[in-house]
C-alpha positions in Angstrom: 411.8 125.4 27.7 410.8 122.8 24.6 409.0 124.1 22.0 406.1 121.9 21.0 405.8 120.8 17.4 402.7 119.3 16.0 403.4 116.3 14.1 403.1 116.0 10.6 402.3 112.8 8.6 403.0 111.5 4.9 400.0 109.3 4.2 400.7 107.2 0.7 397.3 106.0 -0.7 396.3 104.3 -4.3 393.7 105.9 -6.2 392.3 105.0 -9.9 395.4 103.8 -10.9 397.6 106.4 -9.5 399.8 107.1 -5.9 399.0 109.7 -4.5 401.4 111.5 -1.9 399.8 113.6 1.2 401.4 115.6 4.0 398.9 116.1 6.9 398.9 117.2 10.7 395.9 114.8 11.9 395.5 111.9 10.9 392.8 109.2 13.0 390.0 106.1 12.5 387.4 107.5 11.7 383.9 106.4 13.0 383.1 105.8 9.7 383.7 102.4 9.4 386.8 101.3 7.0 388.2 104.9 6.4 390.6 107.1 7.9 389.9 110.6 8.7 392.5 112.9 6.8 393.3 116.5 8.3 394.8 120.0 7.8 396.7 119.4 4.2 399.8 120.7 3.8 401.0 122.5 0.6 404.5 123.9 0.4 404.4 127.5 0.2 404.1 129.0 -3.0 406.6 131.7 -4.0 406.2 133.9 -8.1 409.2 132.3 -8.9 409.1 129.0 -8.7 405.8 126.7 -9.4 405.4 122.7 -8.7 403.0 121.7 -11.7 402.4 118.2 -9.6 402.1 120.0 -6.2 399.4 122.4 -7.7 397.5 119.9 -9.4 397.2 118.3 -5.9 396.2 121.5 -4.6 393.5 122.1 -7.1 392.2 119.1 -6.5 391.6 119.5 -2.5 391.1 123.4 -2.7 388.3 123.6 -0.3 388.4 120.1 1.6 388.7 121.0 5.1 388.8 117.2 5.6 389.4 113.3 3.5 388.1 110.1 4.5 390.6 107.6 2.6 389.2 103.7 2.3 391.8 101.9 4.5 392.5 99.0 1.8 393.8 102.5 -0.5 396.4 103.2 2.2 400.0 101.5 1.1 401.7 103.5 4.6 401.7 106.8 7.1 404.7 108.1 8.3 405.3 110.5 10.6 407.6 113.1 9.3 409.8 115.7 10.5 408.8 118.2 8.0 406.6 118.5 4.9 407.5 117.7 1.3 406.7 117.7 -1.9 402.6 116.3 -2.1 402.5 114.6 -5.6 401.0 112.2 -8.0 402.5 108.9 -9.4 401.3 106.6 -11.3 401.4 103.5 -9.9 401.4 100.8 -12.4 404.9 99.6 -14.8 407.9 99.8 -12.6 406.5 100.7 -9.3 406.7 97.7 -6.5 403.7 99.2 -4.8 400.6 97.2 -5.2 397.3 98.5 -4.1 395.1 95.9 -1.9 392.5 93.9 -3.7 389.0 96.1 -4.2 386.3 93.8 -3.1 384.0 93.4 -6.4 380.4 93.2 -4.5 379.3 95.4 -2.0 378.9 94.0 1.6 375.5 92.0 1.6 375.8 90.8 -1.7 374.2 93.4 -3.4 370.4 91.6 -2.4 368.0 92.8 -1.0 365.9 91.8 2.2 362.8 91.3 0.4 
């Protein structure tokens, strides 16, 4: 008899500047066009002795989000993972060979209006 394991994903994305580092157990295109549909965080398990400042921050920062839409041109890779690790925060500029995907500088349309 197998056991049946959910799998759990590592999704990489740029953000203002900074890499940020996500473990997740659903990840899928979103019908919202151009974004990808983020599910079920994970967060290592906290114990009184031991506290990951980086991992916490993280945490703080999604406390509540049941789900993230991420822009696909912010992803830099998924991976499916055996386990969960560390979430964190990197910066991503000065010594890092990761470069986020060009940011389009008008909005779809131009901008005009129809008028």
């Amino acid at each position: 008899m197998s056991k049946i394991t959910k799998s759990i994903y590592r999704v990489l994305f740029a953000n203002q500047g900074k890499l940020y580092e996500l473990y997740a157990r659903d990840i899928h295109q979103d019908e919202l066009y151009g974004f990808i549909e983020v599910e079920e965080l994970i967060f290592g398990e906290h114990s009184t002795v031991l506290i990951n400042p980086a991992e916490e921050k993280l945490q703080n920062e999604f406390a509540g989000v049941k789900r993230t839409f991420i822009p696909i041109y912010s992803v830099v890779r998924i991976d499916e993972v055996e386990r969960e690790g560390v979430s964190k925060i990197r910066i991503a500029e000065g010594g890092d060979n990761v470069m986020p995907f060009p940011q389009p500088l008008v909005p779809p349309g131009g901008g005009r209006s129809k008028d």
